[in-house]
N, C-alpha and C positions, 0 to 999 in steps of 0.2 A: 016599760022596761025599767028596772033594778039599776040607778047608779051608783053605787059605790059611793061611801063618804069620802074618803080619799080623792076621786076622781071626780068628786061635786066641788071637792075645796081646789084644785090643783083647774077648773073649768071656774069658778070665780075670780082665782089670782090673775092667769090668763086672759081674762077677759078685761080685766080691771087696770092691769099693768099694759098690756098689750095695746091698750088707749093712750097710750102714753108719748109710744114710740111716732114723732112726727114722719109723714112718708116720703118726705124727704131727705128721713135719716137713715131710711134703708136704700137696699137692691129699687131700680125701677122696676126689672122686669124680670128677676131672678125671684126665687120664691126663698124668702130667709125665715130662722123661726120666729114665729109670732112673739115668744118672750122668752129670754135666757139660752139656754144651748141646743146646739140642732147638730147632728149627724147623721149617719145612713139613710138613705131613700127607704121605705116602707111600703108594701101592700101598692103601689105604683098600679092601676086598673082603671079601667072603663065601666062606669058603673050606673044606671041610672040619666041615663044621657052625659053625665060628664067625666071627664079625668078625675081622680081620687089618685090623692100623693098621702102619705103618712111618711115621717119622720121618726127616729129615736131622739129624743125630750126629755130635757132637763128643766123646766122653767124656772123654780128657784135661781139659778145661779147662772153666769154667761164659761160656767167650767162644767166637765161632763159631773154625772153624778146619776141616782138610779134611775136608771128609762120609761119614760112613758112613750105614748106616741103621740106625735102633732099630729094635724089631720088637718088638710085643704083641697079645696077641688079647683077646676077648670075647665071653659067650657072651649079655648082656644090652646092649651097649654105654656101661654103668656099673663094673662092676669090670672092671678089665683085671691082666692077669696078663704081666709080663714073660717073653721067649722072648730068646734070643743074638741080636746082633747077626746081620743078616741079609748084607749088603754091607760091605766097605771098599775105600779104592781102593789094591788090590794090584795093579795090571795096569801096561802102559805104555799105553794108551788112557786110564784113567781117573787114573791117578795122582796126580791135583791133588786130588779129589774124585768121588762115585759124587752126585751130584745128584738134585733131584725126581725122579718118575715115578708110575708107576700097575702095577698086575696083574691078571691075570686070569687065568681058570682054564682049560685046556688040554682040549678032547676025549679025551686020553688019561687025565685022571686032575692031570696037574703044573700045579702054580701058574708064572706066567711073568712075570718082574718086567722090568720097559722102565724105563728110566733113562738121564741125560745123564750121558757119562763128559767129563773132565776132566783137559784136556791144556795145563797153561800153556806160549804161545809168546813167545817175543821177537821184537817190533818191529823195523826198520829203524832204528828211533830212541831206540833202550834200553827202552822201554818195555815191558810183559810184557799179555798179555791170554789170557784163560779163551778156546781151543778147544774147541767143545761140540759134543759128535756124543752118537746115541741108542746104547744098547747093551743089552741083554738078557741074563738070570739065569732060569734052570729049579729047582726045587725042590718038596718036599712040604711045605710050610709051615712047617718049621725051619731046613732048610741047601739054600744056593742055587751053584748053577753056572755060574761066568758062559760065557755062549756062545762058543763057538772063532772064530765067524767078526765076531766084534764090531771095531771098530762098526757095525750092517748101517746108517745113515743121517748122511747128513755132507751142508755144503752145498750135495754136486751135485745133491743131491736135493730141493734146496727151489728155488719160483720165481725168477726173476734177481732180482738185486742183493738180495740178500739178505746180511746180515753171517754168518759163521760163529763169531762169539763173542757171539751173544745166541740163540742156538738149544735152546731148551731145552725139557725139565718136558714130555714127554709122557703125555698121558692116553688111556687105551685103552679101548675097550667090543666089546663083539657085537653087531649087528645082529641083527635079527629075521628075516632073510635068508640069517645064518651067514657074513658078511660082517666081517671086523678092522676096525674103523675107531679112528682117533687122529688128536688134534688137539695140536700142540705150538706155542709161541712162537718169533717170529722178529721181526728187525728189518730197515729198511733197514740203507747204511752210514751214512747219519745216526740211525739209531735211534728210527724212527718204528715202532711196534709195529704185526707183523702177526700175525694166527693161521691153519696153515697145517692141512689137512687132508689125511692119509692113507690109501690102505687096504689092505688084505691080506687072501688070501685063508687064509693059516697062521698070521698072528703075526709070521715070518719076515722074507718076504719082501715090500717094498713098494713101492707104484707111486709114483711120481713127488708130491711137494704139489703140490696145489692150495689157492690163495689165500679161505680162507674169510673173511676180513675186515680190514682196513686202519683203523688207526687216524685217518691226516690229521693227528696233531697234535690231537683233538679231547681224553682222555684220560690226561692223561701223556705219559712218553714213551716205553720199554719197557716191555712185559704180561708178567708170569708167572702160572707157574700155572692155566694154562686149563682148564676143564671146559664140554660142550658136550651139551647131551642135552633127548630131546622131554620134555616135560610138557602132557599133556591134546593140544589142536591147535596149540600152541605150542611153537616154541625157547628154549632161556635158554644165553646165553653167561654163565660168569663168568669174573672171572680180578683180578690185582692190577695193577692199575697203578704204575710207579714216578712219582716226581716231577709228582706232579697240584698243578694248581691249580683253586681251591672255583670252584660255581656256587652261588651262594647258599648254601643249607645241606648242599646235597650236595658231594661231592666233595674234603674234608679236603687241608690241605697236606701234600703228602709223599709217600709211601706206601699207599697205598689200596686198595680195591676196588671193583671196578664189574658191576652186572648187565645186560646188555641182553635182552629179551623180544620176539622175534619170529619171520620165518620164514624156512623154508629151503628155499631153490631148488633141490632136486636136480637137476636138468637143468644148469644152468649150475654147482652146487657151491658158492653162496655165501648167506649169510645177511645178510638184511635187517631191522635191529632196530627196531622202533614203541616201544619204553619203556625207559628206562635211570635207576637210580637206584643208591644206594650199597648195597652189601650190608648193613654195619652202622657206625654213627652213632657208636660209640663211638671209645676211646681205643687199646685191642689188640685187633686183629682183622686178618688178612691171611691169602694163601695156603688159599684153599678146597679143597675137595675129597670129592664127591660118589660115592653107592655107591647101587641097586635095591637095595632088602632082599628079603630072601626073599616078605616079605606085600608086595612093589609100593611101598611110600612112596620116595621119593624125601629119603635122609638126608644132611645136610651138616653134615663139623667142619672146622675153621679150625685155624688156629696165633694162641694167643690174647697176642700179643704185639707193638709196634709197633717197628720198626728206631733209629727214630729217641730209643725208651729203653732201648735194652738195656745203654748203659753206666752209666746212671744212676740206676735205678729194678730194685733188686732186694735181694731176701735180703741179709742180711752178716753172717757167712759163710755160704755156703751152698757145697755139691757140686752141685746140680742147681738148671739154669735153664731154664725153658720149658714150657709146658704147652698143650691143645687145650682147646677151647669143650665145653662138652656138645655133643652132636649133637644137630642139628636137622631135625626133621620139616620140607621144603619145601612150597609150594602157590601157586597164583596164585590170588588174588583180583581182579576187576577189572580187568585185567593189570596188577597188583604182583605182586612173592616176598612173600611172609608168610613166617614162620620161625617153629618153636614146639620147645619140647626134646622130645626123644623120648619117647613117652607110658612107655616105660621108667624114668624117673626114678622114676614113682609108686610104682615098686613098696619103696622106700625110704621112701618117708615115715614116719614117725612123729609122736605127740605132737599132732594136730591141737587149734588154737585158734581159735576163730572171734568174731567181735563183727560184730553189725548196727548199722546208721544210730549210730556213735560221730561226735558233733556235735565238731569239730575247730577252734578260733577262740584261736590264742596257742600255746605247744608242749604237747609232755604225752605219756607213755608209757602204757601197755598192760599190765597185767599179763600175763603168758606171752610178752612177744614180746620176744625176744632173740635172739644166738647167733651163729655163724660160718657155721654149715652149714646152712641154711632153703631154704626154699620158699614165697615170701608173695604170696598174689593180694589187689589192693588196689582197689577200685572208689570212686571218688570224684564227688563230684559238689555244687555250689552247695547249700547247705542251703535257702537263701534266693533261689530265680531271679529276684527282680527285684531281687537285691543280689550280686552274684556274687562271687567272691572273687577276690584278684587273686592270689597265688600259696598254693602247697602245697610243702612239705619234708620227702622220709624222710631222715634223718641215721643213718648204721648204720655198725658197725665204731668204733661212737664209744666212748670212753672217756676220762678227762684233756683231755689236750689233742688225742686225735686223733677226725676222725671224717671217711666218705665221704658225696656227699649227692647226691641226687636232685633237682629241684625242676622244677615246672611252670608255667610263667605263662599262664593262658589268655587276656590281652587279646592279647599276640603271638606262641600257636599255638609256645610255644617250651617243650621238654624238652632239661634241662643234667645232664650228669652232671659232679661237680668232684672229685677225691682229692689238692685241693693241701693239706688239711690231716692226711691218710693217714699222716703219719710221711716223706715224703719232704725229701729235704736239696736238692734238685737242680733249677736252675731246667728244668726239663722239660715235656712238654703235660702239663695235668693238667685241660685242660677239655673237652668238646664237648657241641655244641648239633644239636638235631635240630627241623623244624617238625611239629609236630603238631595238627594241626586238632580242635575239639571243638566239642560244642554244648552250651552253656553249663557247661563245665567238665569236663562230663563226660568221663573218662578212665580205662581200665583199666590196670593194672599188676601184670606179674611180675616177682618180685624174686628171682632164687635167687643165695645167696651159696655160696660151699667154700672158706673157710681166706684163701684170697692173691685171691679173683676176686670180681667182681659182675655179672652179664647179666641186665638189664632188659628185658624181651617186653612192646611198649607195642599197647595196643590189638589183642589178640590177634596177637603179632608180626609188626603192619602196620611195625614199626620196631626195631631192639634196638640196644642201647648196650650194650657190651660196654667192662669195664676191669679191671686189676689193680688191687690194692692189697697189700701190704706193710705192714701196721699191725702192732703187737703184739696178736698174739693173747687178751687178757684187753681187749681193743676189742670188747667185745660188744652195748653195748646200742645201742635203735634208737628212735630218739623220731618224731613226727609236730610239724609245724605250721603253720599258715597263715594269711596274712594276709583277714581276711574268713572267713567262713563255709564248713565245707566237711565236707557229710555223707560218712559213709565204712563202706564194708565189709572185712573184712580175713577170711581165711583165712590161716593161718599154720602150717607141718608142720615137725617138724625131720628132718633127714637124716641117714639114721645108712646 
């Protein structure tokens, strides 16, 4: 197969530089990019016996710049093992950037990777804007081909007025039918997010979009990133909103996420959502992206980083910037997402600590509970129910002067995650607040930490708070405190 020179030179840098990086200067157990900048999850599939994750790839530089894609696999979706760069944009379709996408596995045997290629034009008015049409890449899970006849979708194919430069991030599946189906992002020419659905009956070749959902101006204002798939007798759309503004505690300023839970009219081709909430609470979190495992669960990682810190809020010096969430096991309870990490983590555990009913009133640590790289289930609860207590504090990654903190207030149903005192120099977000209901304090908590990260699973992942930190690594210990009485259970593993 045909590599590109571009993408021979860009698969030497990366390999060359990538050796560089000690493994103890990254994620343990989080998969980050091999060299230079990482963003969105890519082509996320089962393939040949293993996981296959692709990324959008900058290597040159630890700042975004034109996209290729990373490529790694796994066979547990906890060690990931680096493969060549999969795409670059070597073409004159794509040449600006080879953008998000998804893939899937071929009846003959080939993996088929669907991607928005990237074609800057110039305005009537100097101005320049990203041309996005879909385009397609054939390969056996190492080296890809991109299609002769690319790009097979551009905006005559999407409903009227539709923008052709917010047309992006296709995600692809198979029916149960034997039917292609893909749902990709589109905008008006004012930029009101729409998500458009596709289908095919090869991969190839595709019917005209139809209009599966319309934002109104309700979320944001451009969606990326969409994924679309049944669960139980339910739909769940996700996808990221750009430029949101909060409804209460949902919906964070900026860059976000959003899930809506409902159904789908296949007769008319559109979806009607009964529940919408944020996918996750925290500080980094954007750009979903969901795969069936081979046992049925329903797994989703993100890109665990937010737009709005990327200039401010990292390594120094570092070669590599950007890393994914653990995967998460999906599920609807009650019609919510609940989120929990893949029952795959346990098989790392080490080191277990446990302590029953520890009476918790002013601060105080733990013999065993420390470290970077843990696993801590924390069950808490009013020691005292006709005196409740009015807040609780894990403070971890702490040392000197730095430390991340948790804390719960149960009179106003409120969980804070804060890392303004994480080591960061920059005035940046460094807070978020989630509501969480309890009865009389009672509240469950997972904590797993890996080096740079923190994702909290609050009441069996009715909610998670997901964030970086950047502390110095010799930040290891983890104290408890609370104001008022607060009996406590703790399991605690280290992850090796």
């Amino acid at each position: 197969m045909k590599i590109s020179e571009k993408l021979e030179k860009v698969r030497e840098y990366e390999n060359a530089m990538g050796a560089r990086i000690a493994e103890e200067d990254r994620p343990a157990f989080h998969l980050s990019s091999r060299v230079g900048w990482m963003n969105d999850p890519n082509g996320f599939s089962f393939y040949q016996g293993k996981y296959h994750l692709f990324y959008q790839y900058y290597p040159y530089n630890t700042v975004w710049g034109p996209c290729h894609w990373g490529h790694a696999v796994s066979s547990d979706l906890i060690r990931w093992e680096y493969l060549p760069a999969a795409l670059a944009p070597d073409e004159e379709y794509d040449r600006d950037g080879c953008f998000s996408g998804s893939a899937v596995e071929l009846p003959d045997g080939r993996q088929m990777l669907i991607y928005t290629g990237v074609l800057k034009k110039e305005m009537e008015d100097g101005t320049v804007r990203d041309l996005q049409r879909q385009c397609l890449a054939f390969g056996d899970g190492l080296d890809y081909e991109k299609y002769e006849g690319n790009p097979i979708l551009d905006v005559e194919d999407l409903p009227e007025n539709c923008s052709p430069y917010e047309f992006r991030d296709p995600k692809i599946w198979v029916g149960e039918d034997g039917v292609y189906r893909m749902v990709a992002c589109c905008a008006t020419l004012n930029r009101d997010a729409k998500i458009v659905l596709f289908q095919s009956a090869d991969g190839v070749c595709w019917s005209k979009g139809k209009l599966l959902i319309q934002n109104f101006d309700r979320f944001g204002k451009v969606w990326e990133c969409p994924d679309f798939f049944r669960m139980e007798d339910k739909w769940v759309l996700l996808t990221s909103p750009m430029d949101m503004l909060p409804e209460g505690f949902e919906y964070h300023n900026g860059n976000g996420t959003l899930c809506l839970i409902g159904d789908y009219d296949a007769a008319s081709g559109t979806f009607i959502p009964q529940h919408d909430q944020t996918i996750d609470y925290g500080i980094d979190f954007y750009a979903t992206q969901t795969i069936l495992s081979p046992d049925g669960r329903r797994i989703m990682i993100a890109w665990m980083q937010n737009w709005d810190t990327t200039p401010g809020y990292r390594l120094d010096p570092t070669s590599w910037f950007g890393q994914m969430t653990i995967p998460r096991e999906l599920s609807i309870r009650e019609g919510r997402l609940y989120q929990w990490p893949v029952r795959e983590l346990e098989q790392i555990r080490r080191d277990r600590v446990c302590y029953e009913n520890v009476y918790v009133n002013g601060e105080m640590e733990l013999d065993g509970i420390r470290g970077r790289c843990i696993d801590m289930e924390i069950e808490l609860k009013s020691a005292d129910p006709e005196h409740p207590y009015q807040k609780f504090v894990i403070k971890f990654a702490a040392g000197g002067r730095y430390y991340t903190m948790l804390s719960y207030h149960p009179d106003d149903s409120i969980m804070k995650i804060d890392r303004k005192f994480s080591g960061s120099r920059r005035a940046i977000i460094h807070q978020r607040r989630a509501e969480v209901p309890s009865l009389n304090g009672a509240v469950k908590i997972r904590l797993i930490l890996d080096r740079y990260s923190a994702e909290a699973f609050i009441n069996e992942g009715a909610q998670t708070l997901t964030a970086n930190l950047y502390t110095d690594m010799e930040a290891e210990r983890i104290t408890f405190s609370a104001q008022g009485a607060v009996s406590m259970n703790l399991v605690k593993y280290s992850l090796v």
